[in-house]
N, C-alpha and C positions, 0 to 999 in steps of 0.2 A: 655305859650308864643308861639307866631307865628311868625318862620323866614323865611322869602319869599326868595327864592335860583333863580336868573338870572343866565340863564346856557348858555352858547353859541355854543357848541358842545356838543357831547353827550359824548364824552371819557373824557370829563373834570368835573365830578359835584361836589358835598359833603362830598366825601368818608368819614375820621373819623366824620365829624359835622355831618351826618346824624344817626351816631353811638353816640356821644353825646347826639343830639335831644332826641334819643327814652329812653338814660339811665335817662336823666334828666324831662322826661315825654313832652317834647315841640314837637312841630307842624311842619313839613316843608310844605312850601308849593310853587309851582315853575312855571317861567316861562320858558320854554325851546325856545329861538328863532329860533334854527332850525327846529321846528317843525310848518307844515302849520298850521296856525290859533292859533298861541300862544296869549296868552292875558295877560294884566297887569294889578294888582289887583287895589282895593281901597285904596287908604292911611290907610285907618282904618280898614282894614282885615288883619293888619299887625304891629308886635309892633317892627321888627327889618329887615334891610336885607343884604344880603350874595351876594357878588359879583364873579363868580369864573373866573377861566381863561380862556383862548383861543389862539388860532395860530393867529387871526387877527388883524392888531392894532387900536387902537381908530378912524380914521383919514376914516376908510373904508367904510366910507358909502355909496358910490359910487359902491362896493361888496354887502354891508349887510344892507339892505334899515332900517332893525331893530335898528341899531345904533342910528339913533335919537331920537327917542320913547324910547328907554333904556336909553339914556342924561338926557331927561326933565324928567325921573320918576325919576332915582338917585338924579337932582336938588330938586326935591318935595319932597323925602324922606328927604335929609337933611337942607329943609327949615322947613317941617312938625317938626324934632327934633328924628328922627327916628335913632336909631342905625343901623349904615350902615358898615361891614366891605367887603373890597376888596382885593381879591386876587389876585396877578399876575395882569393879563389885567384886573381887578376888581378894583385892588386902581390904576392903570392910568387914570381909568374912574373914579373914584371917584377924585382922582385930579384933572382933567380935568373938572369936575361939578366944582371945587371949581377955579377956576380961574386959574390955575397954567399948566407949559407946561408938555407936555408929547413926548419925542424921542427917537431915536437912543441911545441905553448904551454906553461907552467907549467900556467897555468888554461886550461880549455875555456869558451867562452863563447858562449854563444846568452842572449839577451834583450837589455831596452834597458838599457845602463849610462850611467854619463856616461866621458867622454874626457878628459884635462887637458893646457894646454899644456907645452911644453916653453922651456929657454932659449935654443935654436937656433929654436923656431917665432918670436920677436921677429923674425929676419931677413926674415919673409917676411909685412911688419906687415898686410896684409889679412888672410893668413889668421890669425896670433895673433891680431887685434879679433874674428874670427868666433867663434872656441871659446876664446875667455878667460871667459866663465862655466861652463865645463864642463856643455856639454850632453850630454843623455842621446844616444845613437845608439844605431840597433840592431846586435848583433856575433850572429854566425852562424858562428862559426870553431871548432877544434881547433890549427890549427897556426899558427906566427909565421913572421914574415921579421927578419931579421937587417938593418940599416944598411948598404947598400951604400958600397965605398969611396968619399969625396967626396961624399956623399950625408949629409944630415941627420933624426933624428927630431924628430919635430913636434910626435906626442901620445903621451900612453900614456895606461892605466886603471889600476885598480887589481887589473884580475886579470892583465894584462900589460903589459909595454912594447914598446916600436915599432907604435902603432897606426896611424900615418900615416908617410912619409918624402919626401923631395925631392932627384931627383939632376939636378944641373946644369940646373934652371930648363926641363927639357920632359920629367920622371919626375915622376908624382905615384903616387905607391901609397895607398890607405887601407884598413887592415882591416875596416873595415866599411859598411853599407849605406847609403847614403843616399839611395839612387836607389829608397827601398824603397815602394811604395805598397799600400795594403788588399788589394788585388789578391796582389801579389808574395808579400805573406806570409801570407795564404793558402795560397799556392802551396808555399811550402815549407814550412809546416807540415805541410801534407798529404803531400810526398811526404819528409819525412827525420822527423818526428814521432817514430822511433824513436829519438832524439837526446836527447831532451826527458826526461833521464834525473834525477835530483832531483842537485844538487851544489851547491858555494856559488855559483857564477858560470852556474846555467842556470835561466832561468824554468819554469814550468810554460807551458801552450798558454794556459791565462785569463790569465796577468801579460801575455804579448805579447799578449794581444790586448789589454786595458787599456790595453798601452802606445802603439796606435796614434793617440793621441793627443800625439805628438811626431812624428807626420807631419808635418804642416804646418813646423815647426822645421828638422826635416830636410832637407824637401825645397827649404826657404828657404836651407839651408848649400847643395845641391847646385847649387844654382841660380848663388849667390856663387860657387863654387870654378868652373863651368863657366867663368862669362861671366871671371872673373879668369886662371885658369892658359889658358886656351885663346885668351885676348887679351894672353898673355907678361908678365903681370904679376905681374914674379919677384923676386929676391932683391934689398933693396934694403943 
């Protein structure tokens, strides 16, 4: 299998999925926007794609000329029937392809919280059994995504709702990291740090780092939703 990875930054890519990819023998293959003369493949060089996140919001194109050209391919991927999962600023854009708004959170959240199901996650009983204990994940966001139409929420928190969604059985959106490893956050501590401003729903830099001990957790969901949404095991 070949999953094409939209990267927006460079401190932000694949961390565990690219550790998945190699265990499970699969292909990444990438377009990185910040880099001059990035290019976007052919619908058919490609059987899944991987949305990850970013500091910038959907709306920035006016900053990041790339933003449109990354709209109409997500549109084409999920018009083509292509498994599409987004992360973070990845399923805003992926809801935002699918008609639905994308803002401002109530709460701002960076640190590890937990997530809770919802009554529509039942429908999609692997993944309710995964996060029916409400586990901690780590969130790194400001802004939400709204429920696309025909599309369902899965989880929420308690500083927001719509933390996950699912539209039509090949959209998975989740607002937050899972794919995160020691590495990763690292990475964006160091470069968005100025973030990390005191409020109810943000850690300080020692709590995440404390909390890297729900790696392993984490990276056992990422693992699940990979081998599951990516082998059509959808709504029953």
């Amino acid at each position: 299998m070949t999953l094409h990875v939209l990267q927006h930054v460079k401190f932000e890519g694949p961390g565990f999925i690219a550790d998945w990819a190699t265990i499970n023998g699969h292909q990444l293959t990438f377009t990185r926007f910040y880099e001059p003369g990035y290019q976007l493949p052919g619908l058919e060089e490609l059987n899944a794609l991987v949305i990850m996140g970013g500091p910038m919001d959907v709306f920035a194109e006016h900053e990041f000329s790339w933003l449109h050209a990354e709209k109409v391919f997500i549109e084409d991927c999920i018009q083509a029937g292509k498994k599409v999962l987004g992360i973070c600023l990845g399923a805003q854009l992926a809801s935002w392809c699918l008609g639905s708004m994308v803002g401002v959170a109530p709460h701002k959240e960076i640190g590890w919280f937990p997530v809770t199901t919802t009554k529509d996650s039942e429908r999609l009983p692997w993944f309710y059994d995964l996060f029916a204990g409400d586990p901690v994940v780590l969130h790194w966001h400001g802004d939400k995504f709204q429920i696309p139409y025909g599309g369902f929420e899965l989880l929420r928190s308690a500083g927001n709702r719509n933390q996950a969604f699912l539209y039509n059985n090949n959209v998975l959106g989740l607002q937050f990291h899972l794919e995160t490893t020691s590495e990763t956050l690292a990475l964006m501590i160091e470069n968005c740090r100025d973030e990390l401003q005191p409020a109810k729903f943000i850690q300080s830099e020692n709590e995440m780092l404390t909390g890297l001990i729900h790696i392993k957790a984490n990276q056992y969901m990422m693992t699940r939703i990979l081998d599951n949404f990516l082998n059509d095991t959808g709504v029953q």
